[in-house]
N, C-alpha and C positions, 0 to 999 in steps of 0.2 A: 504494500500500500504506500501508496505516495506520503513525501512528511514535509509539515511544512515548522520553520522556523520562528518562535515567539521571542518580540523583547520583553522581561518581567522583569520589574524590583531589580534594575541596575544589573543582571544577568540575562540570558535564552534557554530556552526550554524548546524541545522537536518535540512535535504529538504528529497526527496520525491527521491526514487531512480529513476533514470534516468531523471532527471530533465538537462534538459539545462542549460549549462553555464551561457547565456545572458541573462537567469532570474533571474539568482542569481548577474549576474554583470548589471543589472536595478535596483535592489534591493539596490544594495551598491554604486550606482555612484557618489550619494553625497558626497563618500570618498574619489572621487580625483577630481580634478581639471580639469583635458583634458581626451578627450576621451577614453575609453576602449576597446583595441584594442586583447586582448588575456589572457592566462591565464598560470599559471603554476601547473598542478594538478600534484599529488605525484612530479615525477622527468621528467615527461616529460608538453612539451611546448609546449601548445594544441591552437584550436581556440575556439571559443565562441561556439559553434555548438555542440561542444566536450557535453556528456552524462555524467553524474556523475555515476558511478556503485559500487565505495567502500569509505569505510573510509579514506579519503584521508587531505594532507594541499594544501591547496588552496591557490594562490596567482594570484592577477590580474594585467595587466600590461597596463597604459597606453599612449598616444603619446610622454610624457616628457622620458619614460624609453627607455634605448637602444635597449630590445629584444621589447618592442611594435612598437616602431621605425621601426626597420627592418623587423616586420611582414609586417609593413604598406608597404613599401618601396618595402619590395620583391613582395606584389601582387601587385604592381602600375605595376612592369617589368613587368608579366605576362601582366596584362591588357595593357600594350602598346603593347608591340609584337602580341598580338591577333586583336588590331585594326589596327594596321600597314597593318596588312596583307588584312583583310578586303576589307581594301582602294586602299590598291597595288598590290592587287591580288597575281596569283601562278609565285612564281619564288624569292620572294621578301622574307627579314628578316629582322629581329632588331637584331644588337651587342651591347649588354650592355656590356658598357667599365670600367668607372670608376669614381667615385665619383668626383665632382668637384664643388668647389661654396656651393650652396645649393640643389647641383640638382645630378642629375646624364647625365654622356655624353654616345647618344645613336648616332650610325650609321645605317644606312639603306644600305641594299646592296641588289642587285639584279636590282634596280628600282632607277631613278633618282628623287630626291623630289624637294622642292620650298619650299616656308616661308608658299604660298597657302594652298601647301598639308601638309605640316606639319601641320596647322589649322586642315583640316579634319579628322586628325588623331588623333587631341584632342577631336574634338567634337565627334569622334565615340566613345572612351573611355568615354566621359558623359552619351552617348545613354546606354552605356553599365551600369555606376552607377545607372542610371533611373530605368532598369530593374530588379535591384535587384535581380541579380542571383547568386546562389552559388558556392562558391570554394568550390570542391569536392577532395578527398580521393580515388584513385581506385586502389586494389589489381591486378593486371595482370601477367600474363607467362611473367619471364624476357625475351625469346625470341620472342614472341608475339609485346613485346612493341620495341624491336629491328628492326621486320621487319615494325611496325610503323613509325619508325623515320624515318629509310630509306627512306619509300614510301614518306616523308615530307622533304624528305633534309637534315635532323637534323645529318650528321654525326659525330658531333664534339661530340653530346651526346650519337650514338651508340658506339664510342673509348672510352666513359667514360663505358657503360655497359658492356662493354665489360671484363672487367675486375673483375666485380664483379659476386660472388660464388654463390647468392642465386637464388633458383628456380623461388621465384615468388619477384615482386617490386614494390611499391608501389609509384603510381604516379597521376598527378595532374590534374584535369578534371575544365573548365571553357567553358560554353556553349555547343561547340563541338570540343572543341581543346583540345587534351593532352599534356604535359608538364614536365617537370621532375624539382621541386627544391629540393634545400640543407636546405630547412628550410619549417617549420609551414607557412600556408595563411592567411589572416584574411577569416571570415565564408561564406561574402557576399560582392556584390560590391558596395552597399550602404553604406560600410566602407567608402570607398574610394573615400571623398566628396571632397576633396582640394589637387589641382595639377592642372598645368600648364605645356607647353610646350614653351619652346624660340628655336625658329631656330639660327643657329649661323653660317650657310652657310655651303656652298656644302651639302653631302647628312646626315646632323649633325646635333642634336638636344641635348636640354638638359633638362632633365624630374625634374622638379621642385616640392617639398612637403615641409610640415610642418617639421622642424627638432626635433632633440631633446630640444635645447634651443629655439626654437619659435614655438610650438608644436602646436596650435592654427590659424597660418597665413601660407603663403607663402614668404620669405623676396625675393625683390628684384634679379636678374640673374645681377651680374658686371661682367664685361669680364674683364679676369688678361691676358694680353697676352703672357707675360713669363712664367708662370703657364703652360697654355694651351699649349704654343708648346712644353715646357718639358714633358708634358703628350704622347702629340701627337706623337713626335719624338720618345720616349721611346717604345709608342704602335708600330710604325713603326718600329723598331729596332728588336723588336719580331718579326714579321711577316716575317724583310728580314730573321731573323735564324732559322724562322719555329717554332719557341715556343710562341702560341700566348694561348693556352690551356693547359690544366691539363692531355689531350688527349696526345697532342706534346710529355710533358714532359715525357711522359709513354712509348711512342713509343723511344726516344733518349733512356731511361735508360734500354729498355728490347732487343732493341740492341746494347747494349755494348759499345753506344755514350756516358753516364752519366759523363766519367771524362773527357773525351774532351770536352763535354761541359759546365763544372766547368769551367776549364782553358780558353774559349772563353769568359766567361764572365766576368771574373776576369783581362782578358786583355782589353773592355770593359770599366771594371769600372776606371783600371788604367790610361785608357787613358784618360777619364775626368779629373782622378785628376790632368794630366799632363799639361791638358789644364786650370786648374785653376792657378800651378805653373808660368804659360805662363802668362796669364794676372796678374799677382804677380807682377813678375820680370817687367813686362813692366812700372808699378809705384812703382818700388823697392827704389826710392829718396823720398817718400811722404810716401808709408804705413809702419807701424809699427809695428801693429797686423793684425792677421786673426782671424777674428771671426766663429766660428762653431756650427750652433745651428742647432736642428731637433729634434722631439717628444721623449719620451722615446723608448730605441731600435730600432733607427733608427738608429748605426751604427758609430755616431760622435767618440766614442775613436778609433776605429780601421780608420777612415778616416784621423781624426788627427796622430796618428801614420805613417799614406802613406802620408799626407803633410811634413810631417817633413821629412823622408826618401827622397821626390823627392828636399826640397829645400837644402840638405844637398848637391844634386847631383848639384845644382846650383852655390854652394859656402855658402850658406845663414845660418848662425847659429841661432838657434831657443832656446825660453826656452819654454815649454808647460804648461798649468794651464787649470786644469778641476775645474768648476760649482760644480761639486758634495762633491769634499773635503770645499767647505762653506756652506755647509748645517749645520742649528744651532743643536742641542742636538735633538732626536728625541720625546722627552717628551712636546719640545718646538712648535712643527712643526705643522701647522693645518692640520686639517681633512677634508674632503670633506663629502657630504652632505650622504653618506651611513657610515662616521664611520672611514674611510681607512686613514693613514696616506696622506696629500697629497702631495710630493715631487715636481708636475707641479704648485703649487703658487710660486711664485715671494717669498712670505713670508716665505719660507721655507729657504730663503739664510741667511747668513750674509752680508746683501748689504752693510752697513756702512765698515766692514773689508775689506770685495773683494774694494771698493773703494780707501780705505786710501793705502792697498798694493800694486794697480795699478798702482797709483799715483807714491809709493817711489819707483817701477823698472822702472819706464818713468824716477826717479831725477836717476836714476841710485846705487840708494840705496839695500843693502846686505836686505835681506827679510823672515823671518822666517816664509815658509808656511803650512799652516792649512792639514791635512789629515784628513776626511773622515772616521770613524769607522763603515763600516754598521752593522757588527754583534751588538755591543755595541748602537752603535745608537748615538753616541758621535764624537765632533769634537776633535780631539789630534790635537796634537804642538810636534811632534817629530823632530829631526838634520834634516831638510828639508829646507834648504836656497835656494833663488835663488838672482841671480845678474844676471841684464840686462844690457849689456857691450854695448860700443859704435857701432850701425851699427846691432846688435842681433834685433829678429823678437819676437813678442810673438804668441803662438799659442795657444787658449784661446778655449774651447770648452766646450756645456752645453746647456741646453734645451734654459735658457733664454741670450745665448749671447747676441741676436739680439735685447734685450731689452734697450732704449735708456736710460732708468734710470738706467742701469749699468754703460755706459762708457758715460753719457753728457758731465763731462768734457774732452773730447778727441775729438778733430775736427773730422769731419767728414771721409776728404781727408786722414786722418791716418791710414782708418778703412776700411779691405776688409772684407765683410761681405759674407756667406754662409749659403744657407740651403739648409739641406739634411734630404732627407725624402726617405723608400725604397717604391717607387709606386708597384702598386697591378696591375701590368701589362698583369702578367698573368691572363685567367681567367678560370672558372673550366668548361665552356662552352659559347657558344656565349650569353645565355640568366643567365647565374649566373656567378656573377664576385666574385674576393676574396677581403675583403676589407682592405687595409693597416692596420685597428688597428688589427687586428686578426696576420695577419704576424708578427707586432710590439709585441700581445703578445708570441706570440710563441717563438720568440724572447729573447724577456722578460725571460719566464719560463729557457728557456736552460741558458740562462746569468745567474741569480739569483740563480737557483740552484748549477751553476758552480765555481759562483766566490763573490758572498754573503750570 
């Protein structure tokens, strides 16, 4: 039998052409820790199932890494949605919304559920693990698989095919259902050993796995309720404008809505910030600062920037301090566990200086502040003073404002705190959602390559 040659973990390995993945990833399990959920052959991000046909590098991925992560994650949706329906029969669907907690928040529509049937629709997805059947690959006529959808309700996903060029498409077979995702499955559904479901009321659930930090368990479902209705309201907010899909947004921009609906949501966002200015000014004798924290490229300098403009319309004179110019030397800065500079530790700051500076514009002291060199990767001390005048605001923004070992010494009462995050609201169909850090990178790339 012909053999072909593997790069692996910095050596080769010769198998047997057309050798299964899953033999080669039994072979090597001992080399990681948690389960082996996928792989990456040459440049594409195969499942276990996947054939070996050329000289290829090989890499395996399991439940601690992000892409095994989301193999897992994406066939759990599938396998809910197929037992939902199962349970609730013809008329009935799953909306997979959006990530929350450690789980994901799923809607049912068509059919009204209970905590009961919410049960039965976890145990049928076990019958389903039991079975050990496979996620399948099927080549089909893109029109073919359109008058599919149809016949199934799925219009959100015929508006997405609709769009695309190619003859034929390639989509997702489990049992007797078809499906269309935006990513790799895992091969079988005896992957897919640990997962729970939490009712959280009305027709809402929330699909619970192993994460990437606890790759092995299920943690706990805590209900945040501020969280949750910011979620919720936000989803609600799409719906009344009619953009709850990737479908929506193709229909507004191909008839010629695209900058009126720029401008809708820009008014939208402003009026949030309006309404933060509002509760400002309502403890404008007690607060000091505003704090502005939210992951990378979630949007803090440009938010900070519209606080300042609304409280100037207040009367309120502000001085602003971004996180990023105390970032220490970049030679200094740790790395995270693949190598990458890490900029989201805490220890990437100059916490001792950001503190002692704090400190002298609350005495009211002239302040020589730090800038931030990305290209260089160095902190400079250029003509940058600020003085915090009697009755002036500070406006403070940065991944870890909201971290208490920044400002302990600052009462609490002094401190209006803020986070912002841009939710992944929309979704590119009822059964595949976009997930914030993707948005965040994108984000990310256009920022960096613009202005670092």
């Amino acid at each position: 039998m012909d053999k072909v040659i593997l790069e692996y973990n910095n050596s080769t390995m010769t198998v047997d052409i057309e050798t299964p993945l899953y033999e080669i990833a039994e072979n090597v399990k001992d080399d990681f820790k948690y389960k082996i959920v996928g792989a990456r052959l040459g440049s594409s991000i195969v499942n276990l199932k996947t054939k070996v046909m050329n000289n290829e590098i090989l890499e395996f991925y399991d439940m601690s890494s992000n892409i095994g992560n989301r193999m897992y994650s994406r066939s759990l949706e599938f396998l809910t949605t197929i037992s939902a329906k199962k349970v609730l029969g013809i008329g009935s669907d799953v909306i997979i919304n959006y990530s929350i907690e450690n789980g994901i928040h799923c809607e049912i529509v068509g059919k009204r559920i209970n905590k009961d049937i919410a049960s039965k629709i976890e145990e049928e997805m076990k019958r389903y693990v039991k079975k050990e059947l496979p996620f399948k690959k099927v080549v089909v006529d893109r029109v073919e698989a359109i008058k599919y959808l149809k016949k199934n309700g799925q219009m959100d996903k015929v508006e997405i095919l609709k769009y695309m060029t190619e003859d034929n498409i390639i989509i997702d077979l489990l049992d007797d259902t078809y499906d269309y995702y935006y990513g790799p499955l895992v091969h079988n559904t005896r992957i897919l050993d640990k997962f729970s479901l939490e009712y959280t009321g009305g027709n809402s659930f929330v699909l619970l796995f192993p994460t990437k930090d606890s790759p092995n368990k299920i943690k706990e479902y805590i209900e945040h309720p501020l969280t949750n209705k910011t979620y919720k309201d936000f989803s609600h907010w799409g719906k009344l404008v009619g953009v709850s899909t990737v479908s929506d947004l193709n229909r507004i921009i191909t008839t010629g809505y695209g900058e009126a609906a720029v401008r809708f949501f820009e008014a939208h966002y402003n009026e949030e910030i309006s309404d933060v200015i509002e509760a400002v000014c309502k403890k404008r004798d007690k607060i000091r600062m505003i704090l502005l924290a939210g992951p990378s490229s979630s949007g803090k300098t440009t938010t900070s920037m519209k606080l300042g403009l609304y409280l100037r319309v207040k009367g309120i004179v502000f001085k602003k301090i971004s996180l990023d110019d105390y970032f220490i030397d970049r030679k200094y800065c740790p790395k995270d566990e693949n190598g990458n500079y890490d900029f989201s530790d805490i220890k990437a700051l100059d916490v001792k200086l950001f503190q002692k500076q704090l400190q002298e514009m609350l005495d009211g002291k002239e302040v020589l502040m730090p800038t931030y060199d990305f290209v260089a990767g160095k902190q400079l001390f250029k003509d940058n003073y600020i003085k915090l005048n009697e009755g002036e605001m500070l406006v403070i923004e940065g991944i870890h404002t909201l971290n208490e070992k920044l400002t302990s010494a600052i009462p609490r009462e002094e401190k209006f705190k803020i986070f912002q995050n841009p939710l992944a609201g929309l979704k590119l169909d009822n059964h595949n959602r976009l997930h914030a850090t993707d948005i965040r990178k994108i984000r990310r790339i256009v920022r960096d390559n613009t202005f670092r």
